[in-house]
C-alpha positions as CSV (number, residue, x, y, z in Angstrom):
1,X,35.0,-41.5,-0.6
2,X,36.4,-43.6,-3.8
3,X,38.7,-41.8,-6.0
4,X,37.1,-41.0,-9.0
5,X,40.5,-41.7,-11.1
6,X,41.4,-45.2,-12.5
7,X,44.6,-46.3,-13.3
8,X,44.2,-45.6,-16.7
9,X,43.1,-42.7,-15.9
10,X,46.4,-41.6,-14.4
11,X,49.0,-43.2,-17.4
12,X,46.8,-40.9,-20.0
13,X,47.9,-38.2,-17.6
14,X,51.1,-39.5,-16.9
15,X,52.0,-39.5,-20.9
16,X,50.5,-36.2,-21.6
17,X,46.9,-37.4,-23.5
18,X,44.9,-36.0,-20.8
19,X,42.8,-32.8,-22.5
20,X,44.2,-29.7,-20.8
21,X,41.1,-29.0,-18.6
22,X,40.9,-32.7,-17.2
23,X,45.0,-32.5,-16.4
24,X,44.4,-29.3,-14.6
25,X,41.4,-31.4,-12.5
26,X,43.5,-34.2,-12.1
27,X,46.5,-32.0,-11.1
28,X,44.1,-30.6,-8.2
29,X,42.8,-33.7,-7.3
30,X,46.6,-35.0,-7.3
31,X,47.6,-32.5,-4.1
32,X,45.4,-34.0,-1.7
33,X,45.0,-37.9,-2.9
34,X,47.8,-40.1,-1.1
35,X,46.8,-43.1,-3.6
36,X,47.4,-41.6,-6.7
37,X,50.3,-40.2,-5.5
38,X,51.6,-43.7,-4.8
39,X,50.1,-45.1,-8.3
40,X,51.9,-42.0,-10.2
41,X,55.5,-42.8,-8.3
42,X,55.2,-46.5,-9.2
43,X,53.8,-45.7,-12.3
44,X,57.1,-43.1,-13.0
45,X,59.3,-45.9,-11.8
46,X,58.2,-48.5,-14.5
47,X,58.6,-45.8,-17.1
48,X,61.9,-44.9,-16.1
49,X,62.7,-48.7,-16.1
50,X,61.5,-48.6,-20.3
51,X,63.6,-45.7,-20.6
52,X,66.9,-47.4,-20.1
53,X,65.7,-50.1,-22.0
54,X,66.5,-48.0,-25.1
55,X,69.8,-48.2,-24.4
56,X,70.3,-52.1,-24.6
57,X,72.1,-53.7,-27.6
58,X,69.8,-55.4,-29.9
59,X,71.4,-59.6,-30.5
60,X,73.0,-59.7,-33.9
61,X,70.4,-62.8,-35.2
62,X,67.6,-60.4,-33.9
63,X,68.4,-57.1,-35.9
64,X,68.6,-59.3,-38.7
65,X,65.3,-60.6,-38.2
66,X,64.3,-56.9,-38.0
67,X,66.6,-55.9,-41.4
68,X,67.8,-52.6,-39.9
69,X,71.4,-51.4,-41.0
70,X,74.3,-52.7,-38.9
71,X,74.7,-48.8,-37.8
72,X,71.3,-49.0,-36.7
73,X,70.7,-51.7,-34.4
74,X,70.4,-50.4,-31.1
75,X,67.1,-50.5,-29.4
76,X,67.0,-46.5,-29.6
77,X,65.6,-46.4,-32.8
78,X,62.7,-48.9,-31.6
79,X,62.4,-47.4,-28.2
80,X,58.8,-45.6,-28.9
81,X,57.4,-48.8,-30.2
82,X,58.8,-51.0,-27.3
83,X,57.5,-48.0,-25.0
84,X,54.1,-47.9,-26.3
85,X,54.0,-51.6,-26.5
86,X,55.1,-51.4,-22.7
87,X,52.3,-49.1,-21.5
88,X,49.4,-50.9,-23.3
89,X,50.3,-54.5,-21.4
90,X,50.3,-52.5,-17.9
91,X,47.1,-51.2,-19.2
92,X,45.9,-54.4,-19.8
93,X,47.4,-55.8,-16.7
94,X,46.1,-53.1,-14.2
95,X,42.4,-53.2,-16.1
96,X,42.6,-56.5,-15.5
97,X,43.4,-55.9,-11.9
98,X,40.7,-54.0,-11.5
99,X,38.0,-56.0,-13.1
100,X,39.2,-59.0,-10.4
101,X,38.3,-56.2,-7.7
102,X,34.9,-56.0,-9.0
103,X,34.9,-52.2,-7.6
104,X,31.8,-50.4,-9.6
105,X,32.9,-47.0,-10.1
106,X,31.0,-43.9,-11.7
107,X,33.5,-41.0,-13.1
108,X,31.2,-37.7,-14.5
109,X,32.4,-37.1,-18.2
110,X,30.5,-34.3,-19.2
111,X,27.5,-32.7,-18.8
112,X,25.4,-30.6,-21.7
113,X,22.7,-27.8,-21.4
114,X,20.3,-26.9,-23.6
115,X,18.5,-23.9,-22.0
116,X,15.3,-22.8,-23.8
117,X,14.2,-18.7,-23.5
118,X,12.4,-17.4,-21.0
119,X,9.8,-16.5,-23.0
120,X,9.5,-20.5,-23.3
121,X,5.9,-20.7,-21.8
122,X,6.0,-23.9,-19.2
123,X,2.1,-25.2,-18.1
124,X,0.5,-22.9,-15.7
125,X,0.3,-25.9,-13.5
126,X,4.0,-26.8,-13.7
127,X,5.0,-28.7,-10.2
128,X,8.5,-29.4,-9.8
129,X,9.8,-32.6,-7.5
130,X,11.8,-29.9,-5.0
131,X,8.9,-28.0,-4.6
132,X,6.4,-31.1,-4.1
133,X,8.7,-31.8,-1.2
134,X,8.8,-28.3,0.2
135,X,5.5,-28.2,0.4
136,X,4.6,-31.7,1.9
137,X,7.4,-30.5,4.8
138,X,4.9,-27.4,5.4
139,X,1.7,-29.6,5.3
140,X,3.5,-31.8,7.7
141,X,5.0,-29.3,10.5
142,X,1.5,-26.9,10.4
143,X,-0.2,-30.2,10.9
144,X,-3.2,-31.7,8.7
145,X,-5.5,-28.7,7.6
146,X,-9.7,-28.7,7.7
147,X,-9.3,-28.8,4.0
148,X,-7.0,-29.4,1.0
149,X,-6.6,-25.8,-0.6
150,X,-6.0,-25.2,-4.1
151,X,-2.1,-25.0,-5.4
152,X,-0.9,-21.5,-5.8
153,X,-0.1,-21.2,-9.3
154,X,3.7,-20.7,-10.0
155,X,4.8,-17.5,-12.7
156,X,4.8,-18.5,-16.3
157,X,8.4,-18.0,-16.8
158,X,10.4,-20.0,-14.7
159,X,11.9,-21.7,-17.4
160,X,13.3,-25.0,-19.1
161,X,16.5,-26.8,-19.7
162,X,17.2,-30.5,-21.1
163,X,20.3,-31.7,-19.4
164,X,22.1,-34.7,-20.6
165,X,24.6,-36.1,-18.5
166,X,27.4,-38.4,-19.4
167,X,29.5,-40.6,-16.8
168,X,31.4,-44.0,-17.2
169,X,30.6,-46.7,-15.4
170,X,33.4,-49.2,-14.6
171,X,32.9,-53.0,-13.9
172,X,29.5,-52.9,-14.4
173,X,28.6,-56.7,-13.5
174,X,26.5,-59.1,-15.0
175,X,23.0,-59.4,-13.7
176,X,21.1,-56.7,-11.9
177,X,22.6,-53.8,-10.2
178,X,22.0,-50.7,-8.6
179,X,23.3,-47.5,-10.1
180,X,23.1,-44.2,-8.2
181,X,23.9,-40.7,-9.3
182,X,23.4,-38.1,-7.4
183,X,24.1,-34.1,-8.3
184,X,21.1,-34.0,-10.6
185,X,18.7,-31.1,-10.6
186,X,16.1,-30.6,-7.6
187,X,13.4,-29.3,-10.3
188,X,13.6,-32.8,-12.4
189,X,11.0,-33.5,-14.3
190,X,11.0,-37.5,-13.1
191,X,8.6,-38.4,-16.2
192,X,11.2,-36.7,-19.0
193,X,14.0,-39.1,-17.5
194,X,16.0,-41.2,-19.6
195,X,19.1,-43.3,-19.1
196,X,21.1,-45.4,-21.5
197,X,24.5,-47.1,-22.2
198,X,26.2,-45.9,-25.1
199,X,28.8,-48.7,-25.4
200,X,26.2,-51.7,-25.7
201,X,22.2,-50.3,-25.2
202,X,20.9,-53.1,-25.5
203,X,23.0,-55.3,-22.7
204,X,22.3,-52.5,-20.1
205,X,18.5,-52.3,-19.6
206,X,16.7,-50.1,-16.9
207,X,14.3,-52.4,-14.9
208,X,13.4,-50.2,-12.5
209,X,13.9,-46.1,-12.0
210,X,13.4,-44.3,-9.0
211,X,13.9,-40.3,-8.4
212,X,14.4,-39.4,-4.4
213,X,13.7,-36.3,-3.3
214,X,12.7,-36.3,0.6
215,X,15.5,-33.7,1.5
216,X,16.7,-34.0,5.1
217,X,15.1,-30.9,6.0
218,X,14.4,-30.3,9.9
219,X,11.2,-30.6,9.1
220,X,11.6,-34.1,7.7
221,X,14.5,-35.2,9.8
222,X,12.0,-33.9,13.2
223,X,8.8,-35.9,11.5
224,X,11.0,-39.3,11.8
225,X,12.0,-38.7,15.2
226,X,8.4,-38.7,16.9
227,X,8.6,-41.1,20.0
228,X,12.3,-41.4,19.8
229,X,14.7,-39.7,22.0
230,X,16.1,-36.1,21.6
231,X,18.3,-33.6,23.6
232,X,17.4,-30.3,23.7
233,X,20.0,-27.8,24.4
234,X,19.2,-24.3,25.7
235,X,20.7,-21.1,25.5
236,X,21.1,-20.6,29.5
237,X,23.6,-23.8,28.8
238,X,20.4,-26.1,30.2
239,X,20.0,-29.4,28.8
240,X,16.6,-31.5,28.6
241,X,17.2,-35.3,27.5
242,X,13.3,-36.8,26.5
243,X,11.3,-38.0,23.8
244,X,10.0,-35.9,21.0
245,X,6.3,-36.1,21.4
246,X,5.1,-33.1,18.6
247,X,6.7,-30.2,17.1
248,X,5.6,-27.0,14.7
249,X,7.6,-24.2,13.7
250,X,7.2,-22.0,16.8
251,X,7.4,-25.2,19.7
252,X,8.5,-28.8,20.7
253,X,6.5,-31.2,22.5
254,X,8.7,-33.1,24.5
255,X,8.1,-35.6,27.2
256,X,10.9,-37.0,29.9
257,X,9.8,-40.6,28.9
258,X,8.1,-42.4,26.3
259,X,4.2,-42.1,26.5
260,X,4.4,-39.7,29.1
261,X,2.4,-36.5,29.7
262,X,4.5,-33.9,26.7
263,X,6.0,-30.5,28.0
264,X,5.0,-27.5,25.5
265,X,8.7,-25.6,25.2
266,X,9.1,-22.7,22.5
267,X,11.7,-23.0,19.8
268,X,13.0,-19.5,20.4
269,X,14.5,-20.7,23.9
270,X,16.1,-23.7,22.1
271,X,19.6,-23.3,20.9
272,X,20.4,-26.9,19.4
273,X,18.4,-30.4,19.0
274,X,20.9,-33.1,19.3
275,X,19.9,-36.6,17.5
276,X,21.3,-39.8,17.4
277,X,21.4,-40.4,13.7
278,X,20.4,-39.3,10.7
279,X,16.7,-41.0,10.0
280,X,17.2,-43.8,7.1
281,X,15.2,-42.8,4.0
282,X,16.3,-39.5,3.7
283,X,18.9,-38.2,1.5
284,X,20.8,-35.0,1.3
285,X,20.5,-34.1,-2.3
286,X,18.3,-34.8,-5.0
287,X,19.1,-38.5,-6.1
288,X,18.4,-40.7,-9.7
289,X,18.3,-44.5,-8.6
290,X,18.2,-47.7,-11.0
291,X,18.0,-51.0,-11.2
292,X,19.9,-52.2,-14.3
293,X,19.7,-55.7,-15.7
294,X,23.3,-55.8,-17.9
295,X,24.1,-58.9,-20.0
296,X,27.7,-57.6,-20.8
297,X,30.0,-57.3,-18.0
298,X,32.9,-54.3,-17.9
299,X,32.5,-50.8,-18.7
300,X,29.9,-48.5,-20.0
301,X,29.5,-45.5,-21.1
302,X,26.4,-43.8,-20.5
303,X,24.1,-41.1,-20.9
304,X,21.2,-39.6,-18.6
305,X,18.9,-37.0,-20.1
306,X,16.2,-35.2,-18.4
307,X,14.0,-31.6,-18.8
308,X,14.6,-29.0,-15.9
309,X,12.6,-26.1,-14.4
310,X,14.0,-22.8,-13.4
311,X,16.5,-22.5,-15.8
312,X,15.8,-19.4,-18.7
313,X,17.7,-17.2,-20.4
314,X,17.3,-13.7,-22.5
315,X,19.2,-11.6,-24.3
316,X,20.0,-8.3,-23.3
317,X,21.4,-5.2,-25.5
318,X,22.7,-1.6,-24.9
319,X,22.3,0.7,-27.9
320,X,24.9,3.8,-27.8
321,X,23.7,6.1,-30.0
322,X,25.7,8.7,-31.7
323,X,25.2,11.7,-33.6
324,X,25.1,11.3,-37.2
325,X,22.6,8.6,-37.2
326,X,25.4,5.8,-36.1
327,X,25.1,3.1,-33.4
328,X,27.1,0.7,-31.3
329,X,25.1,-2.5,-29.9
330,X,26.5,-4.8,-27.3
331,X,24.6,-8.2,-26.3
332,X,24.6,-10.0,-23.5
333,X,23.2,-13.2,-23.0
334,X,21.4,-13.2,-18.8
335,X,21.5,-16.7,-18.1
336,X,19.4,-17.8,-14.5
337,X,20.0,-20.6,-12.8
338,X,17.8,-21.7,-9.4
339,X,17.5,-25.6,-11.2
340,X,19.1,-26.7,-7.6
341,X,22.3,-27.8,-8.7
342,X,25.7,-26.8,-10.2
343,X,27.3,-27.3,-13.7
344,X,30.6,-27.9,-13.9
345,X,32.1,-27.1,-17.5
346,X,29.4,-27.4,-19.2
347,X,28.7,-27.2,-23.0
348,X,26.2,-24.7,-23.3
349,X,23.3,-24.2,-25.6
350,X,20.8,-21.3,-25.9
351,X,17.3,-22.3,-27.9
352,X,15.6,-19.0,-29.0
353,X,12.3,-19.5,-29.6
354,X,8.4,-20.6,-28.0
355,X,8.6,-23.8,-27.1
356,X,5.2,-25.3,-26.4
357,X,4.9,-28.0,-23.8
358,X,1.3,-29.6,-23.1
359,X,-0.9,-27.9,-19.9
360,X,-1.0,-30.8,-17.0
361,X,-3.0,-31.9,-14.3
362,X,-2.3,-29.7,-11.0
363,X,-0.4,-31.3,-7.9
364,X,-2.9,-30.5,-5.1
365,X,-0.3,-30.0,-2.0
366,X,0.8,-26.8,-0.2
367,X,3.5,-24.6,-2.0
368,X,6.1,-22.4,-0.1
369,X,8.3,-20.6,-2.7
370,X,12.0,-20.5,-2.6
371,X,13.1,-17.3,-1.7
372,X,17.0,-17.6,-1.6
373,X,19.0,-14.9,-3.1
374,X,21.2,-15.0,-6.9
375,X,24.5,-14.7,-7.2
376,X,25.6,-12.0,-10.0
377,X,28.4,-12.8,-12.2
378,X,29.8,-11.5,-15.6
379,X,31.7,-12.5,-18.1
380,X,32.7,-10.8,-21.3
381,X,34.5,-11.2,-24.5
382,X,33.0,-15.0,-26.1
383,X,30.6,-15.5,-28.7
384,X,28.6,-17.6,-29.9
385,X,27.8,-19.6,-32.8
386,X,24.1,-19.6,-34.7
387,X,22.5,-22.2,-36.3
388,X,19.4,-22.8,-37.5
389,X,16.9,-25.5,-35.5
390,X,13.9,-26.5,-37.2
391,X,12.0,-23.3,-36.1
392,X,14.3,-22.1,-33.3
393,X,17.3,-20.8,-33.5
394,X,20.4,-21.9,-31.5
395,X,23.0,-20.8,-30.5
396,X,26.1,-22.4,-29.0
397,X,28.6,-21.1,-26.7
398,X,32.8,-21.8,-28.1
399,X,33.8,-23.0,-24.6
400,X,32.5,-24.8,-21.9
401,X,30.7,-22.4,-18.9
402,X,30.3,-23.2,-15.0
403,X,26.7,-22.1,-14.1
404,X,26.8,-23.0,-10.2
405,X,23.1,-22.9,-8.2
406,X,21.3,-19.5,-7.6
407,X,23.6,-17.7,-9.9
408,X,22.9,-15.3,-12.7
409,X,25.7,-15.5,-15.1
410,X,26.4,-13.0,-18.4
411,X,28.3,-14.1,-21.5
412,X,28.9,-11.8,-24.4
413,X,26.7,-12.6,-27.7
414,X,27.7,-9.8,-29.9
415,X,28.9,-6.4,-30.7
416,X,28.9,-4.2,-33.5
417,X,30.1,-0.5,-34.0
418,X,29.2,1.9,-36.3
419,X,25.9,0.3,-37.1
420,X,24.2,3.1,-40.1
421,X,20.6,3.9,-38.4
422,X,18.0,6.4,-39.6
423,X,15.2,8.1,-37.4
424,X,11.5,8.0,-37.8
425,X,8.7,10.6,-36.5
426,X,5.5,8.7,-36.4
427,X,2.4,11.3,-35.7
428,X,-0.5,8.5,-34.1
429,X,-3.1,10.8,-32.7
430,X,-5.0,7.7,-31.4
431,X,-1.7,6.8,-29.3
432,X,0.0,10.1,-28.4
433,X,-2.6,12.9,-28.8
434,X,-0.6,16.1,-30.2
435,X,2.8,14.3,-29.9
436,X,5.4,12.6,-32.5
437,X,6.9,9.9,-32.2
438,X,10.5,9.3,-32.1
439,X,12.1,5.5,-33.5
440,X,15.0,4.7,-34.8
441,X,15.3,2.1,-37.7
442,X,18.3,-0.4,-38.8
443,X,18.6,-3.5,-40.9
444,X,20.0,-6.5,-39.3
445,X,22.2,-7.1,-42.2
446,X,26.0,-8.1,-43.3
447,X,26.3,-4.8,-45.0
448,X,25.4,-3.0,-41.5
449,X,28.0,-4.9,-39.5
450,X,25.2,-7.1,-38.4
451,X,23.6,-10.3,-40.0
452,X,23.0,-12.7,-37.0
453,X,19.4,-13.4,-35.9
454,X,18.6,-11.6,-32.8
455,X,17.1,-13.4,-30.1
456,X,13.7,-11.4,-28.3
457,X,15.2,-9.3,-25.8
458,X,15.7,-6.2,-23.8
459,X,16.8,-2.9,-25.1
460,X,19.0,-0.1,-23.2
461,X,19.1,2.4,-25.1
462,X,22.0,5.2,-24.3
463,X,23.0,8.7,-25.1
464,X,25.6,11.0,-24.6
465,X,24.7,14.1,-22.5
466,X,26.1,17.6,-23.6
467,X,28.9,17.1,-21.0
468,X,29.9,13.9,-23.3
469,X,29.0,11.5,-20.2
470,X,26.5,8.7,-21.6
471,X,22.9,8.6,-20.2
472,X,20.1,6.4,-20.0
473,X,17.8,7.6,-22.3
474,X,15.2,5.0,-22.8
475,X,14.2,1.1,-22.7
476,X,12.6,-0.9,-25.6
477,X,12.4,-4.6,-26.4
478,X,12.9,-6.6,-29.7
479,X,11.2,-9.9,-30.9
480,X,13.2,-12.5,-32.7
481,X,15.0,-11.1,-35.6
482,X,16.0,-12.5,-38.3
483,X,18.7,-11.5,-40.6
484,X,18.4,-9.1,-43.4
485,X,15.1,-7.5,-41.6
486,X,14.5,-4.1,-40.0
487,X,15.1,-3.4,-36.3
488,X,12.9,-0.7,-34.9
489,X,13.2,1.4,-31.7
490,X,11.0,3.4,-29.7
491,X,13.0,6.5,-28.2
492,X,10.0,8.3,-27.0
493,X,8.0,11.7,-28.0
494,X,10.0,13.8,-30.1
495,X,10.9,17.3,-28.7
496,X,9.7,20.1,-31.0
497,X,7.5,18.6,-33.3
498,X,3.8,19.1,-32.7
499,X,0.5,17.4,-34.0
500,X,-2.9,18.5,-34.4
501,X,-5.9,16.4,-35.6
502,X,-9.3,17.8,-36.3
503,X,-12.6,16.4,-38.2
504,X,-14.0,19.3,-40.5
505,X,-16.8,17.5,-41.4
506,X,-19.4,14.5,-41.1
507,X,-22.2,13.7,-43.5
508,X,-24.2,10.9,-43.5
509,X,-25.2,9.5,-46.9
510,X,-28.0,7.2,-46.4
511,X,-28.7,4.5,-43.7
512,X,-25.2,2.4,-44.9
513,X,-22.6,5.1,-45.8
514,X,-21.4,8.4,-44.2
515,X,-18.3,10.8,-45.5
516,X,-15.8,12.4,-42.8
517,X,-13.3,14.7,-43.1
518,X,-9.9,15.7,-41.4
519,X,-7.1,18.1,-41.3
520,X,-3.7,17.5,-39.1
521,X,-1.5,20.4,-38.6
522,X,2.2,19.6,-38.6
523,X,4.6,21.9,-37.1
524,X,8.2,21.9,-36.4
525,X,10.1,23.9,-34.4
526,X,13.5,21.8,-34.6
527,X,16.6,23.2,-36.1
528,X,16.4,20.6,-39.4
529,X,14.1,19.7,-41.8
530,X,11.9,16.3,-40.9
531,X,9.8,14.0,-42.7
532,X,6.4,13.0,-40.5
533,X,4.9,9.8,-40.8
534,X,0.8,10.6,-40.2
535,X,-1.0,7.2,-39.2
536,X,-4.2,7.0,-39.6
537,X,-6.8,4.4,-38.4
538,X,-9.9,3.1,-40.8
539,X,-13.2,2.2,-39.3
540,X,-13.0,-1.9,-38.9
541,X,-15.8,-3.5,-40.6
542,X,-16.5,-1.4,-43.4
543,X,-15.4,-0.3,-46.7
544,X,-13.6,2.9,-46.9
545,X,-12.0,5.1,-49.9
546,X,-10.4,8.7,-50.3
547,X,-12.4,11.1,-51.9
548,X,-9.8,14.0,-51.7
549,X,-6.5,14.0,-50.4
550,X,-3.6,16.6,-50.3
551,X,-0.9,13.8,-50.1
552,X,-0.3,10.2,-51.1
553,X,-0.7,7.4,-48.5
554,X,0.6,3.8,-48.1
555,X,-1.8,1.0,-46.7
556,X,-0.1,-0.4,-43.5
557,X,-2.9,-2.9,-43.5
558,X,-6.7,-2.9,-44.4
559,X,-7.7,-0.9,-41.5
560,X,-4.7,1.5,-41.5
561,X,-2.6,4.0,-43.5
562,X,-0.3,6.4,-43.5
563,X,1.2,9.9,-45.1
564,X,4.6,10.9,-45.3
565,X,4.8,15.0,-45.0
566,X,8.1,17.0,-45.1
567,X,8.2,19.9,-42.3
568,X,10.7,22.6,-43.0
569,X,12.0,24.1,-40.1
570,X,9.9,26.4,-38.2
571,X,7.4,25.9,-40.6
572,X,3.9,24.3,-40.6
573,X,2.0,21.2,-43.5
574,X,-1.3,20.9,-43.3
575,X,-3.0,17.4,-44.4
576,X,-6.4,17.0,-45.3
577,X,-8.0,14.1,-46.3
578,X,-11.9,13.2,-47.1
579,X,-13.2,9.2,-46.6
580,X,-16.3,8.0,-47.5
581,X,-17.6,4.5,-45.8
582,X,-20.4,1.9,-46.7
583,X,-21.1,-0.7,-44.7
């Protein structure tokens, strides 16, 4: 394998302009690479050599020509410039060197994800390329079927991420060449690709793009080997040397020479299938191949973008209540990634909000699912930073992140203590019957130690028992928040406060009105004093209006209102209300 490091590469290091993160790499890398090793010593010796240059007496006509003072005129006080001056002609020598190789190298530089929310709706019929293969391996082994059956749709929610990709290309030459990278993600979406040279995008030009994806699965590898020779090895320590005639998943047709009569033997008896050789046209990992045209020889700096399935993230929150009508909230950030490849300190962004992607034209092949396990991982104590995004919101992580295949990571998004609440009974007899409500209500402001949108999320909601140990005490969720509006939620059905809802009366007024009348009883049995929100519910399609109430009411919205009634404790309110209708 080449080494990814240049030359260059290694003086940046070897002077200290390396960033901290690609020392430490190179450090690594360092241990175990005998060439660098060698290119660092030579490299160390040269320097050394300019060090004792310092040290040399300048010629007298020569530090006049460079007007210092006559106590001055040692190299010393030039040494830096004659230093850096050095390094940059062995720059330019060993690039040189390089170039007259005519080695194409391609170094990964960075890599940026832009993961939208998993409530981020993908088409129902959404067909990724690792999946397309995974299912042509199953039509393959079960053999063809009587008929094509429809595609299983795949859940709603597996999730998007655009990926962009930088890595340098060195001595790229003129005229057509093929470029290859490899480590790109198995759920690709080949039509979303796009690659470009940032140094010069109009000398580098894409003729042709192609995106493999025929895994060497058994399957596969077993499909190329039909009428070519095999060794089966059994677990008595038997051996079988033939020609693979047919195969399945539960047995191997196998015949002792080529055309001849197969012998039926079940995989379960099998212990290994030797081969010659891996089969040509099929690669180990997902693989981006071009043909680029490029009319200015050298380097390049490039850039490959592409959308992704199976990446999603939420946000996920624990609410600690406390008495006194005081909260602490905590979010977490659950990030999912089964994309089919790794990211290696990645800058990370989240994008809250729907995005809407246009419904497509089903892939009619067979579909096994994926069923390898996640990976759980946490990590705690970054934030990130909010900005606004045309209608999303997104938000970017402060460092870079590893998200590695199959693994669910968690990265802190906030937390804020001491967070003023207040709690609301809500009295619905068409939801609860004769319960109330319980909710509690905050505003997502400055002023409330909050103030940062809220992405839709989650909600675990936590109390402490009488034995001061904190208990689960209920889940809710929250849509997208923004700042400066209410948060409300549900804790469930209030204990001692009771509802009762009857109709007194009915009269009908004529073939396009009627009157009806109501009366709730409110009790409370609770040790404090409690304001009850009634809601009541209009008849839809017609027009209504009070002709006697015993309290004043709010209009939710034109089919629904509601009455705020103060219960003492132990005691008992009574609302009564008339409505008269005309449709």
């Amino acid at each position: 394998m080449d080494c990814p490091y240049s030359p260059e590469d290694i003086l940046v290091w070897l002077y200290g302009e390396m960033p901290p993160e690609g020392a430490s790499a190179f450090e690594e890398h360092l241990a175990g690479c005998e060439t660098c090793r060698e290119t660092v010593a030579r490299f160390r010796r040269t320097r050394e050599v300019l060090d004792e240059a310092a040290d040399v007496e300048l010629p007298p006509k020569l530090a006049g020509d460079i007007d210092l003072p006559r106590s001055r005129r040692r190299l010393r006080h030039a040494a830096a410039g004659l230093v850096a001056v050095a390094a940059l002609l062995l720059i330019m020598v060993l690039m040189g060197r390089d170039s007259a190789l005519g080695e194409l190298r391609i170094v990964p530089q960075g890599i940026e994800l832009t993961i939208f929310s998993e409530q981020s709706s993908l088409p129902e019929s959404y067909t990724s390329a690792n999946d397309i293969q995974a299912r042509q391996a199953m039509f393959q082994m079960a053999g063809p079927p009587r008929r094509r059956m429809q595609p299983r749709r795949p859940p709603r929610r597996w999730g998007l991420a655009l990926i962009r990709d930088k890595r340098n290309i060195f001595n790229l030459p003129e005229g057509d060449s093929e470029i290859t990278f490899t480590d790109v993600a198995a759920t690709i979406d080949p039509e979303t690709v796009r690659f470009e040279s940032l140094t010069d995008p109009e000398a580098a030009v894409v003729r042709e793009q192609n995106f493999e994806f025929d895994l060497a699965s058994p399957q596969a590898v077993l499909k190329r080997y039909i009428d070519r020779p095999i060794t089966l090895k059994f677990r008595a320590d038997d051996m079988l040397e033939g020609y693979l005639a047919s195969f399945d998943r539960k047995q191997l047709g196998v015949t002792t020479k080529a055309g001849g009569e197969p012998q039926i033997i079940p995989r379960s008896s099998i212990a290994r299938i030797q081969l010659e050789k891996l089969p040509e046209g099929l690669v180990t990992r997902p693989t981006l191949r071009w043909i680029i045209r490029n009319t200015k020889p050298g380097d390049h700096e490039t850039v490959l973008s592409y959308l992704a399935g199976k990446m999603k993230w939420r946000a996920d929150y624990v609410v600690v209540v406390h008495p006194g009508d005081v909260l602490d909230l905590k979010g977490w950030v659950t990030i999912v990634n089964q994309s089919g490849a790794s990211y290696h300190d990645a800058k990370l962004k989240l994008m809250a909000g729907d995005v809407h992607r246009v419904r497509e034209e089903p892939i009619r092949v067979n579909q096994p699912l994926d069923g390898s396990a996640s990976e759980f991982n946490m990590e705690v104590a970054y934030q990130f930073k909010e900005k606004a995004f045309f209608e999303y919101h997104l938000y970017t992580l402060q460092r870079s992140a590893t998200l590695l295949d199959n693994q669910t990571k968690q990265i802190s998004l906030l937390e804020a203590q001491g967070v003023k609440c207040k709690r609301k009974y809500v009295f619905d007899a068409a939801r609860d019957a004769s319960r109330v409500r319980v909710s509690l209500e905050f505003k997502n402001e400055k002023a409330n130690r909050l103030g940062m949108p809220l992405p839709k999320g989650r909600v675990r909601i936590m109390m402490n028992d009488p034995d001061g140990e904190q208990q689960l005490h209920n889940t809710d969720s929250i849509d997208h928040t923004p700042k400066d509006e209410e948060v409300e939620l549900t804790l469930g059905l209030a204990r001692g406060l009771i509802g009762e809802r009857t109709q007194t009366d009915r009269k009908r007024l004529g073939e396009r009105s009627r009157e009806e009348s109501y009366r709730i009883r409110l009790r409370n049995h609770r040790d404090e004093d409690v304001v009850i929100v009634v809601r009541e519910h209009m008849q839809a399609g017609a027009e209504w209006k009070f002709i006697r109430k015993s309290h004043e009411f709010e209009k939710e919205d034109a089919n629904t209102v509601r009455f705020a009634v103060a219960v003492p404790v132990n005691m008992e309110k009574v609302l009564t209300y008339t409505v008269r209708y005309h449709w």
